[in-house]
N, C-alpha and C positions, 0 to 999 in steps of 0.2 A: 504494500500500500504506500503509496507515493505522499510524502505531507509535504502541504503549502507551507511553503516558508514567508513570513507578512513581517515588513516593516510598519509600524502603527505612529503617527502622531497626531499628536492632541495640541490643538491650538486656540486659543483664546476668542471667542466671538465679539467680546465688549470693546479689545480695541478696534474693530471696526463700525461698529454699533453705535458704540457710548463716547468713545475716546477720537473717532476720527480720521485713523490710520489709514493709509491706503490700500489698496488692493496687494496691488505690488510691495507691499511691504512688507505685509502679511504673507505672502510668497517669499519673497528673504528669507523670514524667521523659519520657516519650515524649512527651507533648505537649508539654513546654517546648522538647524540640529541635525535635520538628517545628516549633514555632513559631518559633524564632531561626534556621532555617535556609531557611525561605521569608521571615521579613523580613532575611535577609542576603544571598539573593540574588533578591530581589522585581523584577530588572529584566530576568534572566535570560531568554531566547528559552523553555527548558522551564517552566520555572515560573511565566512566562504563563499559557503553554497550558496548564497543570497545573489552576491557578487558575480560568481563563476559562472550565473545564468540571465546577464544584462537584458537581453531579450523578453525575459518572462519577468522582473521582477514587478510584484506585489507591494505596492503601496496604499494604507487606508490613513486620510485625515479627518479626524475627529473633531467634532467641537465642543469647546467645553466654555461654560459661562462670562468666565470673568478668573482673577489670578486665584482667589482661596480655594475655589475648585481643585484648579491647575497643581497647589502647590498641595493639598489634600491626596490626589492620587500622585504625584512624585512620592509623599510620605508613605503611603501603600505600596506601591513599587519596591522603595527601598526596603521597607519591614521585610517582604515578601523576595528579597534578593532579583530584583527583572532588574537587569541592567537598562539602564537608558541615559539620557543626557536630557537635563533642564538649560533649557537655551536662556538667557536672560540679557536681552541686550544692554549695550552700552555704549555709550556712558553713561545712558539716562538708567542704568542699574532696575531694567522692567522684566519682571518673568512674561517670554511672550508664548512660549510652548516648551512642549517636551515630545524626543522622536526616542521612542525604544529599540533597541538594539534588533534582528531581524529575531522571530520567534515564531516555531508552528505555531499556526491558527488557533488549534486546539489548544495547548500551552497558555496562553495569553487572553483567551477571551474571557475569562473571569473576573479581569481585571478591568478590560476597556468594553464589555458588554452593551454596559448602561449608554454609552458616547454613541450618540447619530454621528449619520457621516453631516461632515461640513458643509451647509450650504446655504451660510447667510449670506444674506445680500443687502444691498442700501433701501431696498426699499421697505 
């Protein structure tokens, strides 16, 4: 039985909602975690495999409320040993998301179950 390998992130709905941020920005932050979170765990058995199949990979972005949310499941993660990287830009020192390391499906969804996929918009 073949398992999906899923990179998951979670990213903040209010800075586009409440705060203002751009589209594109919010694009930034998901890539900057994705990015430090596959080169922090680049040796990783999944994110190998993740890597070693560019064609097929698996990405879900999730939305999550606002930052206490955000920093709530970071807290659960970590209790819970799931690696990932809280992105927090700077220099305005703002949690904007968090991208988890690549993880079966199955593995991980206990965790980001409750998360719709992302699909706020301006209006």
């Amino acid at each position: 039985m073949s398992t999906t390998v899923v990179q998951y992130i979670l990213l903040r709905s209010d800075l586009l909602k409440d705060l203002g941020w751009s589209v594109g920005s919010l694009v930034a932050q998901a890539c900057h975690a994705s990015s430090a979170v596959l080169h922090l765990f680049k040796d990783d058995e999944y994110t190998v495999k993740y890597l070693n199949d560019l064609d097929n990979m698996h990405k879900v972005v999730l939305e999550v409320p606002n930052e206490e949310t955000l920093r709530k499941i970071a807290e659960k993660l970590k209790e819970n040993s799931i690696d990932h990287k809280l992105w927090i830009e700077q220099p305005e020192n703002i949690p904007t998301c968090l991208a988890l390391k690549p993880y079966p499906k199955e593995e991980i969804k206990k965790y980001v179950g409750k998360f719709k996929l992302y699909k706020t918009t301006l209006n």
